[in-house]
N, C-alpha and C positions, 0 to 999 in steps of 0.2 A: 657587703654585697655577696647573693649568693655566685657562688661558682659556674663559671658558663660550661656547660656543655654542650652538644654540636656531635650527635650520630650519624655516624657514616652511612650505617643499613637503614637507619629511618629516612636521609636523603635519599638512599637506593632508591627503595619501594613507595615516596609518599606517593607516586603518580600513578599508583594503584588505587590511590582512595579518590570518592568523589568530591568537586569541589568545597563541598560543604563540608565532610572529614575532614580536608586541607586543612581549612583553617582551623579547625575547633583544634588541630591539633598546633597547629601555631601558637593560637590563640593558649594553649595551655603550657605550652614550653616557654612563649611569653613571661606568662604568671610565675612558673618555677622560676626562672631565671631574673624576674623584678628587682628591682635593686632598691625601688623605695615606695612606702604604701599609698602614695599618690598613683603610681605605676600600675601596681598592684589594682587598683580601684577602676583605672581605665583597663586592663584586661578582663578584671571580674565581669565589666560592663558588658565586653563583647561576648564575653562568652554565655553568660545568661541571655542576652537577645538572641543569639544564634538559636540555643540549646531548647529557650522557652518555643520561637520558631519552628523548629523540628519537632519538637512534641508534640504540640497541636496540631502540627499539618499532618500528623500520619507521616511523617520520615525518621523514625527512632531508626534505622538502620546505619545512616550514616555517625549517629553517636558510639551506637554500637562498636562502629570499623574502627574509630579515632579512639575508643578505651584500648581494643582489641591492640591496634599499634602502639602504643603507647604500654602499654602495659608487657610489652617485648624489648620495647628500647628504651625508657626511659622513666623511670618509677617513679620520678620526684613531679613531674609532668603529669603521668597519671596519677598521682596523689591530687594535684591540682585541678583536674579534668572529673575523677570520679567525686570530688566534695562538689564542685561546680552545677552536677545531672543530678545527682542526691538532693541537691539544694531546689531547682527548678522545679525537679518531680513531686517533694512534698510540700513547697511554698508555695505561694500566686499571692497576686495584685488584684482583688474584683471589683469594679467602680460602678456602685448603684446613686442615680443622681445629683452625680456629683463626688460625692464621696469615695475615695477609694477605701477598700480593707483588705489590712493584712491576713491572707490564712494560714494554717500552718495544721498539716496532717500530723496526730499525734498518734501514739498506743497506750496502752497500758495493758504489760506482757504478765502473763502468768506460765509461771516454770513447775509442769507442774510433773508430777509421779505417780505410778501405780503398779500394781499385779494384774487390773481388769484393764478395762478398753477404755481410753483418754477422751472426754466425748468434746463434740463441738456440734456447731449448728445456732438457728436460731434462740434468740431473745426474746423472752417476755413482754410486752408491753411495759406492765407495772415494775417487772426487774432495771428493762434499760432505762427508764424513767428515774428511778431510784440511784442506780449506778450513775447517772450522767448528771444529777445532782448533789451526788456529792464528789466526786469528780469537779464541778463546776465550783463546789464551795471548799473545797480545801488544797486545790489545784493552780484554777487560772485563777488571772487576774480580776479583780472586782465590775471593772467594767467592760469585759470579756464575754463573748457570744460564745455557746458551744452546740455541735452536732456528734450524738451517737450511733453510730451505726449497730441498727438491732441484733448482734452476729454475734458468736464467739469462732473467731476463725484459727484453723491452722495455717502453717507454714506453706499447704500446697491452696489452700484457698485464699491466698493473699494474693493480692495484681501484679501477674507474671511479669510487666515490663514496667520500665519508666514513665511509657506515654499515660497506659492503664493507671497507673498510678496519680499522674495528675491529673487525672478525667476524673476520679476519685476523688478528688482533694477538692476541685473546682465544683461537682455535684455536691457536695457534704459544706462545700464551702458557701455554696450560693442559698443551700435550707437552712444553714443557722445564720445568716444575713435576713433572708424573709424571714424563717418563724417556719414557715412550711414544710412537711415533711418532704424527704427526699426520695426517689424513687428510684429503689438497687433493686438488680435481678440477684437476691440471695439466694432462688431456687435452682440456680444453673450452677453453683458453685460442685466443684468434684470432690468426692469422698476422701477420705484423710488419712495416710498408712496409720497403721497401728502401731505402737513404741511404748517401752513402758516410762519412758522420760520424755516430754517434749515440752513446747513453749504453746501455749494460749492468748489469742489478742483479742484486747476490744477494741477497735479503730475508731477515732473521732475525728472534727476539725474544729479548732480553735477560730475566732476570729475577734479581731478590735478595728477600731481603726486606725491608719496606717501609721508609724511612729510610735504607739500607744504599747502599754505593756499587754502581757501575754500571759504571764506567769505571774502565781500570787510571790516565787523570789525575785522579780524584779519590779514588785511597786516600792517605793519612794516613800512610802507613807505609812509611819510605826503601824499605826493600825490594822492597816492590809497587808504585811510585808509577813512572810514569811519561808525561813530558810528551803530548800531542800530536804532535808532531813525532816523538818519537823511536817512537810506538805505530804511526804511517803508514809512517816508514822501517822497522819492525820486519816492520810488513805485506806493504810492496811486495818484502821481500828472503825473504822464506816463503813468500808467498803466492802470485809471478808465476810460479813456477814449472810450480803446478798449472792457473795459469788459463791460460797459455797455448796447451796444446792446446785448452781450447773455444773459440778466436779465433784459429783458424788464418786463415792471410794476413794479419792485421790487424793494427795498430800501436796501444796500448791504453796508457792511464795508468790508474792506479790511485787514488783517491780515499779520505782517510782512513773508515773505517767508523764510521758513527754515527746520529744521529736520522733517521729518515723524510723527515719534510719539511726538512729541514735541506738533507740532499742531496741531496732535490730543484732545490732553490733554485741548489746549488752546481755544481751537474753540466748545468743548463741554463745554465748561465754558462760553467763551462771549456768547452762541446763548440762553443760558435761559432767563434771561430777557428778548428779543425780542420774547424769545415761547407766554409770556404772552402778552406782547405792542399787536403784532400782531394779537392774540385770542379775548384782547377787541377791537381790532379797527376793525375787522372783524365783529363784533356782533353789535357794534355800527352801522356799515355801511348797515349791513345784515336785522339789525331791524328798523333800524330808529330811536334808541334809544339813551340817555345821558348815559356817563359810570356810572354814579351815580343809575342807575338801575339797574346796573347787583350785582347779589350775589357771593360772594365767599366760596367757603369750601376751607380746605388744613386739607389734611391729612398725616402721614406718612407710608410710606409701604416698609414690610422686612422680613426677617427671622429668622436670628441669630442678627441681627441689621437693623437699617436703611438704605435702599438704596435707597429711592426718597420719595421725596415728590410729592404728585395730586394735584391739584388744577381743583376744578369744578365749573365753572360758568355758573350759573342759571340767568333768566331773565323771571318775571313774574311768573309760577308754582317754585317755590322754591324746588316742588321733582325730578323734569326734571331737568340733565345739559345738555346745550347748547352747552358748548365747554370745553374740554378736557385739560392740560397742563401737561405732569412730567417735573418736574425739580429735577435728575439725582444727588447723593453725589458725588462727587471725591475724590479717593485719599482719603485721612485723614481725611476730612470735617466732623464735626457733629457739635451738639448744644449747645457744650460749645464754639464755634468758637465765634469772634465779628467780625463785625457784623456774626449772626449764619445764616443757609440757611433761617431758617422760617422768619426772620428779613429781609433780605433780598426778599422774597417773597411778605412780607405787605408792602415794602419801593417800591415795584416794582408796584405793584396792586396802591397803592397811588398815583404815579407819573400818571397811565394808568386812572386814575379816579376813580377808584372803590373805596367807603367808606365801603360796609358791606361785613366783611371778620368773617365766625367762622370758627376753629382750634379747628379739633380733639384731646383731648386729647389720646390718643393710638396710637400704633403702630398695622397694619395689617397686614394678610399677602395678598402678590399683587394677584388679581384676574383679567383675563382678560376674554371678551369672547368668548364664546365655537364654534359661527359661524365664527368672523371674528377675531377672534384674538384679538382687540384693549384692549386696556388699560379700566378699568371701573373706575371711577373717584366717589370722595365723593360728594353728596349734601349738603345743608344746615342744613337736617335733621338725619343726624346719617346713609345715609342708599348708602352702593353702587351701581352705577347705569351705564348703558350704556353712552356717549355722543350722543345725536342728536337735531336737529336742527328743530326748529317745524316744524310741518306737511303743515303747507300751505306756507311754505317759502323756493323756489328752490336754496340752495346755491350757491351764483356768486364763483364757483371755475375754471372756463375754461380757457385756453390761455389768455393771456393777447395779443390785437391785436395794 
């Protein structure tokens, strides 16, 4: 049985949250604290009817409070509470005459790199059409429905909340049940920062019916069945073909296609190394210069702990950086890890060419700034600072033609 716990300051404060907080937060300390998966099954219950509730009705705020608390007192609880809103917001149940079907919001993320501008935007007809069949043929299940959404999105054009997101799920869900297309406002979507590393999505929904498989690795039948592995290399060898024109200039991995948050998770993980490949190879290109010239700081930055490490690279003035990098903790991640993030960051810098790397001994708290927002990055000298790009050197960031 897991270990009960029982916080003092989450009893303090829960009569801060609204009824509906309450319980979700009960409801999830519940779950953590389950002693057997029958247990387990009747908490999961309540908390999906609550959680599905709240979404639809337009009350995500109260999910909000009960992560927000829980995520101060009690991690193993919110581990239990944030798989729970992850799971509502990109599943649903939709029952056409009779029939229910399962859906399931998937991605398939592109990690991708450049020296020019990273593009996104709309889909071709003939493209989505072609990507979403074979996606549909070496992906899902055989007797699986699927909707593509005609888009290549970034990170800020993705559905800001949870509600958004299964409003999402349920529109994309209910056009590959009909056949019919589905009607998004892709033209309201907001412009995308520039980065010379970032993640690319094409967002779908899956559907069968309910109980039925999903994925071509979980049919049952030699025939149909295949692994993981072979469903990604099936992908990348059909599929890079078409995406390639919409990542011109870019150097682009492909990411197996699958759950929502799933590859979320996975695609904020692979695209750090490539933050930095791309930061010296840009500077190299940008200066003229061998990566053996450029400097590195790395710092860490947080509040109650670590939540990223900077890395600032300098080239000539050692108080100037040049170019900017966070590389992001996830999840559980810190410095007792092996390899740890910081090891990881000098194995990264090493392979990019850079030999001179100092490491802050401290932890900061993150400071961005005050005109444009961005991130301020450590020098080589103890001292935070802006990122820019010297004064007599116009950075090659435009289309790539």
């Amino acid at each position: 049985m897991k270990e009960a716990r029982h916080s003092r300051g989450l009893r303090d404060r829960k009569s801060h949250l609204s009824p509906d907080a309450e319980r979700l937060v009960a409801a999830a300390l519940g779950l953590s604290n389950s002693g057997s998966r029958t247990e387990d099954r009747f908490w999961e219950a309540a908390l999906a009817a609550r959680i599905e509730r709240l979404l639809d009705g337009g009350h995500a705020q109260a999910v909000s409070d009960a992560l927000d608390r829980l995520n101060q007192a009690d991690t193993e609880a919110y581990s239990a509470l944030i798989e729970a809103v992850e799971d509502a917001s990109e599943s649903l149940v939709i029952e056409v005459d009779g029939q229910p079907w399962q859906c399931l919001l998937v991605s398939a993320p592109l990690v991708v790199w450049t020296r020019f501008r990273i593009p996104s935007g709309p889909v071709a007809t003939e493209a989505t059409q072609t990507l979403a069949a074979h996606w549909q043929s070496h992906v899902l299940a055989s007797q699986a429905r699927f909707r593509l959404a005609p888009y290549l999105y970034s990170i800020d054009q993705m559905p800001s909340d949870f509600a958004e997101l299964r409003r999402l799920a349920r529109k994309l869900g209910n056009s590959a049940i009909s056949g019919q297309s589905a009607r998004l406002d892709l033209k309201a979507l907001p412009e995308t920062a520039e980065m010379l590393a970032d993640t690319r999505y094409l967002l779908g929904v899956v559907v069968a019916p309910k109980g039925s498989a999903l994925f071509r690795w979980q049919e049952t039948e030699a025939g149909d069945h295949a692994s993981r592995v072979q469903c990604l290399e099936n992908w990348i060898a059909q599929g890079r073909p078409t995406l390639e024109p919409l990542l011109p200039g870019c150097g682009f991995e492909c990411l197996l296609p699958d759950a929502y948050h799933l590859n979320m998770r996975e695609s904020d993980r692979r695209v750090r190394p490539y933050a930095i490949r791309a930061a010296v190879h840009f500077l190299t290109h940008a200066l003229s210069i061998k990566p053996e010239e450029i400097f590195a700081a790395v710092a860490a930055f947080g509040t109650d702990r670590v939540d990223e490490l900077r890395i600032g690279l300098s080239v000539g003035d050692v108080e100037d950086v040049a170019q900017g990098v966070v590389w992001p903790l996830l999840g559980a991640e810190s410095d007792t890890d092996d390899p740890s993030p910081l090891e990881m960051i000098r194995a990264t810098l090493r392979e990019s060419g850079v030999t001179e790397v100092r490491v802050w001994p401290d932890v900061t708290e993150p400071e961005f700034c005050e005109d444009c927002g961005s991130p301020l990055y450590p020098n080589v000298k103890g001292e935070i600072v802006h990122a820019d790009m010297p004064e007599d050197l116009e950075p090659e960031t435009t289309h790539f033609h």
